[in-house]
C-alpha positions in Angstrom: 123.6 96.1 101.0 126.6 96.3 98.7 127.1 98.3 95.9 129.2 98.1 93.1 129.3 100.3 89.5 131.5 99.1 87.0 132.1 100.9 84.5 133.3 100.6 80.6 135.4 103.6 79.7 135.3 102.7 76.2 131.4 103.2 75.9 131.3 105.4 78.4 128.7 102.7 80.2 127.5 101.2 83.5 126.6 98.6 85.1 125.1 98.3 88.7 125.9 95.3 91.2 123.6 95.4 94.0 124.2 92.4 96.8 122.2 91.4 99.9 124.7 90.0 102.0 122.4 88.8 104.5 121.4 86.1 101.6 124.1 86.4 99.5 122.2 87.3 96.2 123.1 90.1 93.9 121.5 91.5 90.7 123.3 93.2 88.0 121.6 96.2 86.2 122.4 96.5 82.4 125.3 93.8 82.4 127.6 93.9 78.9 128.0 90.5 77.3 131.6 89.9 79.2 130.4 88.8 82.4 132.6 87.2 83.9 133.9 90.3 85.4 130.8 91.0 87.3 130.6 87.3 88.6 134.0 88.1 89.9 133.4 90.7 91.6 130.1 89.2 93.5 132.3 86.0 94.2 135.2 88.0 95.9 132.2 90.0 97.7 130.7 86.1 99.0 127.6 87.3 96.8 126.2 84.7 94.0 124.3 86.2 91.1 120.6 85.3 90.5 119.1 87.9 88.7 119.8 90.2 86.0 117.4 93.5 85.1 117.4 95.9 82.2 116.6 99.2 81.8 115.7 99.2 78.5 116.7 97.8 74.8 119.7 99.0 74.1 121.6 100.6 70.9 125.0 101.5 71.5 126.2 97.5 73.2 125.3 93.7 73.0 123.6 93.1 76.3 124.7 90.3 78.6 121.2 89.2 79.9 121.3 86.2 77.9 124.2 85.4 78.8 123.5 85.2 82.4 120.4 83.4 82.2 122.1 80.8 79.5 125.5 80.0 82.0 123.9 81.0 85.4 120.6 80.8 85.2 119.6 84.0 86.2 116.3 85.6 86.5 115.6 87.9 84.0 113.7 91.4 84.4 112.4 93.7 81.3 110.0 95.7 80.3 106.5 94.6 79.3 105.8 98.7 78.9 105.7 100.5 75.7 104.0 99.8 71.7 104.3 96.2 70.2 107.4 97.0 68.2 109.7 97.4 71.1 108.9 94.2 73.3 111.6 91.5 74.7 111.1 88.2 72.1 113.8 86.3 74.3 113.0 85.9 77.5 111.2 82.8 78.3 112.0 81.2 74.4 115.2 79.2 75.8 116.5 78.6 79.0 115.9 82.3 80.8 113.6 82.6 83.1 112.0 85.6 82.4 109.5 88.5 84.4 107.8 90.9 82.3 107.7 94.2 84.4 104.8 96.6 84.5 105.4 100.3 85.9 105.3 99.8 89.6 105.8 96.3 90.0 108.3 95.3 93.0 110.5 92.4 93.2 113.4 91.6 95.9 116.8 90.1 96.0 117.5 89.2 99.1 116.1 91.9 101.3 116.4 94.4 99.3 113.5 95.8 97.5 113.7 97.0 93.4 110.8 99.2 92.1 110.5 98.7 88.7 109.2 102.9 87.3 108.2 103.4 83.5 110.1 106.3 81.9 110.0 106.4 78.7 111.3 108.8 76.1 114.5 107.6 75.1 113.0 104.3 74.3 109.1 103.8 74.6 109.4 100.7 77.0 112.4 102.2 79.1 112.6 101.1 83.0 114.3 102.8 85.7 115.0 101.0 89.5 113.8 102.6 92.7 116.1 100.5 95.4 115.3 100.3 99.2 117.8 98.6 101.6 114.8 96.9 103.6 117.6 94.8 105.1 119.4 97.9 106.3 116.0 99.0 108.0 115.5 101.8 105.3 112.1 102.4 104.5 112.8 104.8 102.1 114.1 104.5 98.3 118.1 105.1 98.6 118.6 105.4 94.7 117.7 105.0 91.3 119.2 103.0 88.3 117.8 105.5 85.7 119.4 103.7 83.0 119.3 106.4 79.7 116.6 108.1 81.6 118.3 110.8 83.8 122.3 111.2 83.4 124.4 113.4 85.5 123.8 116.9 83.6 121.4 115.6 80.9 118.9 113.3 79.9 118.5 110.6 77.6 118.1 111.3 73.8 115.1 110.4 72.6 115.8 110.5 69.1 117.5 107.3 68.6 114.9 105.1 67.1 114.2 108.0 64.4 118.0 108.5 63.8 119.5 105.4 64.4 116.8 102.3 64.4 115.2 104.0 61.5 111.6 104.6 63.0 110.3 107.7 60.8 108.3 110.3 62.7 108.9 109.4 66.2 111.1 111.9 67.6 109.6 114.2 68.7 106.4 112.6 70.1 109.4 110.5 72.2 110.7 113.7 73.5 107.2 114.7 74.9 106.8 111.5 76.6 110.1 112.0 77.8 108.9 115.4 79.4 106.5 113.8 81.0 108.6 111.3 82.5 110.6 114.1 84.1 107.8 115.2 85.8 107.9 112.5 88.2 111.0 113.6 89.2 109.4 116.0 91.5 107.5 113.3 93.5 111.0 112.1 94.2 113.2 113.3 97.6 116.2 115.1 97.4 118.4 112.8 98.6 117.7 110.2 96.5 120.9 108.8 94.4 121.1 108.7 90.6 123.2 105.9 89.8 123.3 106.7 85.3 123.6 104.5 82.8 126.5 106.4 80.5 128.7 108.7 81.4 130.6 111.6 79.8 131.3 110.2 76.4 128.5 108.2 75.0 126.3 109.1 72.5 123.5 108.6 74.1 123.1 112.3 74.9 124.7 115.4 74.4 125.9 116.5 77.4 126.5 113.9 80.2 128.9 114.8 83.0 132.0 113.0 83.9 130.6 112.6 87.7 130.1 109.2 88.0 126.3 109.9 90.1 124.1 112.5 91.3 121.3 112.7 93.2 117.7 113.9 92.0 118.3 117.1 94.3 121.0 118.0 92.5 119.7 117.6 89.2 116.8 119.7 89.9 119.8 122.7 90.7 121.9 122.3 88.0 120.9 120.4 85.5 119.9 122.3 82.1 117.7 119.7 80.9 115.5 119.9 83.6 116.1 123.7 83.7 114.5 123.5 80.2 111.7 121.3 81.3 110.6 124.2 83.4 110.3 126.0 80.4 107.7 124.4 79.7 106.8 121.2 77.1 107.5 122.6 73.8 110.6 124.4 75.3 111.5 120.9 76.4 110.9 119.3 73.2 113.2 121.9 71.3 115.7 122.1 73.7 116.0 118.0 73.8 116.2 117.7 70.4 118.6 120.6 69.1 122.5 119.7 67.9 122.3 115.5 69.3 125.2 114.3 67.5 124.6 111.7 64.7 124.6 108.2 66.2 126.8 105.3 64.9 124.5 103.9 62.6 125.5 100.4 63.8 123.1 101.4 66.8 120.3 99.7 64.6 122.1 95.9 64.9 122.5 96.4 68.2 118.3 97.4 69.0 117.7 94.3 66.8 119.9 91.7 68.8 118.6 93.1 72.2 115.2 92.7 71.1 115.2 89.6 70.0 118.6 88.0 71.8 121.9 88.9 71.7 123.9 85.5 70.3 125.0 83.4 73.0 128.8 83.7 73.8 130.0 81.5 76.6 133.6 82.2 76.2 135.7 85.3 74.9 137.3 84.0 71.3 140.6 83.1 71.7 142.4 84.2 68.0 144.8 82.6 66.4 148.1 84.2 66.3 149.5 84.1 62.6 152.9 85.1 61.1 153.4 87.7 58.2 153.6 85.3 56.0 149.5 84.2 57.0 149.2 88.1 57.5 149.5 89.0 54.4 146.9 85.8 53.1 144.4 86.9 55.1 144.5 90.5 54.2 144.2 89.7 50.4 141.5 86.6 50.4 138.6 88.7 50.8 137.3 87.0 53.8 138.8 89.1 56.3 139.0 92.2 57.3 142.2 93.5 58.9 141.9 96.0 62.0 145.6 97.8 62.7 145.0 98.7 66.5 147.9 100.7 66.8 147.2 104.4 68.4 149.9 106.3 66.8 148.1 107.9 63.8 151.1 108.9 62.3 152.6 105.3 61.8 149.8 104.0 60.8 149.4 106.6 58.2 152.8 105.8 56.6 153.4 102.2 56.9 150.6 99.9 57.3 149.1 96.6 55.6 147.1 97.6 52.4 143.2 97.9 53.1 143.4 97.8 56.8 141.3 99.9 58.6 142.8 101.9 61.7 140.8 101.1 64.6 143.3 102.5 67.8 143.0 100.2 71.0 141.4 103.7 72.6 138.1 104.6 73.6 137.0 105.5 69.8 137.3 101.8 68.8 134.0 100.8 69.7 132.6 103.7 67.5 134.7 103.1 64.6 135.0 99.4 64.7 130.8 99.5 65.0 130.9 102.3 62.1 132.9 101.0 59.9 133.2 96.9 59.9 130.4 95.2 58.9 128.6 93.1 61.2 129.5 89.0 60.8 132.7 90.1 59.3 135.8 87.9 59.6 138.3 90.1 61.6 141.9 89.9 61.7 143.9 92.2 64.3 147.3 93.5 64.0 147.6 94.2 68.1 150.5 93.4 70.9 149.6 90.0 72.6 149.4 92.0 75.4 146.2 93.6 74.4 144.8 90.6 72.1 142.0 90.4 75.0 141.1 93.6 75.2 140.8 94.2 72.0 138.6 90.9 71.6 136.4 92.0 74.2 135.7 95.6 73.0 134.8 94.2 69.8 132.2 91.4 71.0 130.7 94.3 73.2 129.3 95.4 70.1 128.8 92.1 68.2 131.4 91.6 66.7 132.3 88.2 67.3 134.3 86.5 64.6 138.2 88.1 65.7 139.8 84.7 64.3 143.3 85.6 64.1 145.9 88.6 65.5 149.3 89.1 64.1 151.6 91.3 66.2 152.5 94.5 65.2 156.3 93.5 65.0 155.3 91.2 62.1 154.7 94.4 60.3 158.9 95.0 59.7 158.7 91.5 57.6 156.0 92.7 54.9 155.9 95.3 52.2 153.5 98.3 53.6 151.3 101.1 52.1 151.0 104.6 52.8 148.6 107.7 53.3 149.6 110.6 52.1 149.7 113.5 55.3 149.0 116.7 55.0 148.2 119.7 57.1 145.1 122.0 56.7 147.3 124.5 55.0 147.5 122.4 52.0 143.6 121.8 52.1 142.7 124.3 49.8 145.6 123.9 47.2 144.5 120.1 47.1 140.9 121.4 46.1 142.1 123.4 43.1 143.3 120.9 42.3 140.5 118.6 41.7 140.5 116.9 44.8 136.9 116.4 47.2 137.2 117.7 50.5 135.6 115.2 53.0 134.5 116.9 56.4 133.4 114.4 58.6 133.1 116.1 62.1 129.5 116.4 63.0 126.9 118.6 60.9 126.4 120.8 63.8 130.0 121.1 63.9 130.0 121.6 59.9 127.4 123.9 60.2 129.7 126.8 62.4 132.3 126.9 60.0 133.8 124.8 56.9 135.6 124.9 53.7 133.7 126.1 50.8 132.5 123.4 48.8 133.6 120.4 51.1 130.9 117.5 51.9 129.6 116.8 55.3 129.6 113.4 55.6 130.1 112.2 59.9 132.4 109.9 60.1 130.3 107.0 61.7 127.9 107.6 58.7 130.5 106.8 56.4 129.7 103.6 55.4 126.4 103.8 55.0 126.9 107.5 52.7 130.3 106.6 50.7 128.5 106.8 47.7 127.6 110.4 48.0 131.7 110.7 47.9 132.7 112.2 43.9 135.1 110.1 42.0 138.6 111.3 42.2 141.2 112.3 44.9 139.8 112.8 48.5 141.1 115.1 51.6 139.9 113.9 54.7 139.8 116.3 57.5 137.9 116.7 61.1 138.7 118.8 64.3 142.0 117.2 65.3 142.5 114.6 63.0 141.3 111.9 64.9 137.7 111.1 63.4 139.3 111.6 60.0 142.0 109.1 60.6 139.8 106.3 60.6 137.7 107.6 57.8 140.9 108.2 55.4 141.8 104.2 56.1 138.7 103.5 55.5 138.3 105.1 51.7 141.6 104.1 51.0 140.7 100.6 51.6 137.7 101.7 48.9 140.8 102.3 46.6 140.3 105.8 46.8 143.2 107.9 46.7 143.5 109.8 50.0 144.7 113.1 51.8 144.7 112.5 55.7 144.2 116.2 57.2 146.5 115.6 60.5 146.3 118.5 62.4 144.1 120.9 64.6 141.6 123.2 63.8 142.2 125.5 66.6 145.7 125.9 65.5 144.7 127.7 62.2 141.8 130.4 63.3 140.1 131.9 59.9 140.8 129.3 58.0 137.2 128.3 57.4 134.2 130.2 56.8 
């Protein structure tokens, strides 16, 4: 059997090959819609993919199911587990050739055997893998794709589809079916290999370690979610649910695709690289939306294109770019040619798919530029007697410890949805470190607000919060 995880650092996400190289067939668990990197990896391995799986509907990425069963024409399995709302719609309505999966239902690729186990709680129709190398003359389960089941460390929120998808009430009655999905963790041996679907960094829980894998032993030892399951199920249930971070609200467009198909890509877009001259066109049309990838916060904060919004070429541009740009919007990047790809591909990870154009960043010397105003939390409070808004948007549990007197709490992935709730007039913009509110201050500026950007560090400037 071979065994590959690949992993996206930027979404803290991964995906499982698993090959039988007696055949020559692979599977890929919870693929992202750029696949071409796991049909690379099978081809250099002599392995040809002929089935993808999910584990459940996800919110936080564009799934690349479709795709496979669109270009490769690769078996598709889901779940056929949980209420009416959350079912599949795509499999079986074009070309994929779809297998609903009930709890305990087996299938194989190759030699190797897949165990298809309902756990819900983070979503109601949630799956997770049971694999047996049956070619290897195993005869007993060497892992588990747990998907956003079990994580190294934590478990999978199930508050999502109250927080995110917008499901009223359902909380916690998801975090007492999620107890109960633990509990068949102690029918499980030791030994057995967690292989997660996020890692340290996602938002689909609160506390995942950065160790790729675990193994169900382990967990049981160490890991405080299931130490709170021992507690008991309403210990669980408040445990689970207490300080989750808000979720990027464009986890709602991305429950909606996977449900009923994520758009068909075929090919990363290949964008057009324009002058200044073009630059600047696009950037005033109305049409298009201008995303300044740079990284340093500083430069973009004093010389960038008016109303572009600072998405860095880092691991927060998924959750800004998803927070903050509409979906279908006409995108325009300011990036080194260098990192036009990976830029494009970050953003059709989570549907964004219309990047028409890039200009380099050196095109930026040839054009008249706007400016933020910087500022350090010292002048934070002189700014408010003045008449200006104070705009925290670190979490409300982070809000909640300790914040300026009078300042809203407004996280910075719910900006868009909340900028009304803003008062008219001058805004500081502040977070922990400056990096959430860096984002958020191009982003009101490009509301015409006038803007403070708070660059500094909390931790540098003890007492100066209640």
């Amino acid at each position: 059997m071979l065994f590959r995880q690949v992993f996206d650092s930027s979404l803290a996400q991964y995906a499982y090959l698993i090959g039988c190289q007696a055949t020559g067939e692979a599977i890929v668990i919870d693929p992202e819609r750029d696949i071409e990197r796991y049909v690379a990896i099978a081809a250099a391995e002599n392995l040809r993919i002929v089935a993808v799986a999910e584990t459940h509907i996800h919110a936080d990425f564009l799934s690349g199911a479709r795709e496979f069963a669109n270009r490769y024409s690769a078996r598709v399995y889901v779940s056929d587990e949980g209420d009416a709302d959350w079912k599949y719609l795509w499999p079986n309505e074009d070309c994929a050739d779809g297998v609903f999966l009930k709890n305990n239902d087996t299938f194989m690729i190759g030699k190797i055997e897949l165990r298809a186990v309902h756990t819900p709680g983070h979503t109601p129709e949630h799956m997770s893998y049971l694999v047996t190398d049956r070619g290897g003359g195993a005869d007993q389960v060497m892992g588990i794709a747990s998907g956003d089941f079990v994580f190294v460390g934590d478990l999978g929120r199930p508050d999502l589809l109250e927080t995110a998808a917008g499901v009223k009430n359902v909380k916690e009655p998801s975090a007492r079916r999620l107890y109960e999905s633990v509990q068949l963790l102690d029918d499980y041996a030791d030994h057995i290999q967690i292989w997660p679907g996020h890692g340290a960094g996602s938002a689909c829980g609160k506390a995942l370690g950065a160790v790729p894998t675990s193994t169900v032993g382990y967990e049981k030892l160490f890991s405080p979610a299931l130490e709170a399951a021992r507690g008991g199920e309403d210990a669980f249930v408040d445990y689970i649910l207490d300080a989750q971070p808000e979720p990027p609200l464009y986890f709602a467009d991305m429950k909606r695709l996977n449900k009923v198909g994520p758009p068909i890509l075929r090919s990363i877009p290949r964008p057009d690289r324009v002058d200044a001259a073009r630059l600047r066109e696009l950037s005033t049309d109305g049409d298009h939306m201008v995303l300044d990838c740079r990284k340093d916060r500083y430069a973009f904060a004093t010389g960038h294109v008016a109303g572009s919004l600072h998405t860095p070429l880092d691991n927060t541009m998924p959750t800004v770019a998803g927070s903050l740009v509409p979906l279908g919007q006409r995108i325009v990047l300011i990036v080194d040619p260098d990192d036009v790809e990976e830029a494009t591909v970050r953003l059709i990870r989570i549907g964004h798919d219309h990047v028409v154009a890039f200009a380099s960043t050196d095109e930026l010397r040839h054009l008249d530029l706007a400016s933020t105003a910087v500022v350090s939390l010292t002048d934070v409070q002189r700014l408010q007697q003045g008449g200006a808004t104070i705009l925290d948007v670190r979490r409300g549990a982070e809000f909640r410890t300790g914040h300026f007197e009078g300042a809203v709490n407004i996280p910075h992935t719910h900006l868009h949805a909340r900028r009304d709730e803003i008062p008219e007039g001058r805004v500081v913009v502040h977070c922990l470190t400056g990096e959430r509110a860096d984002p958020a201050a191009s982003f009101l500026a490009r509301m015409g607000r006038q803007v403070f950007y708070v660059d500094d560090d909390l931790a540098a400037h003890p007492g100066i919060m209640n």
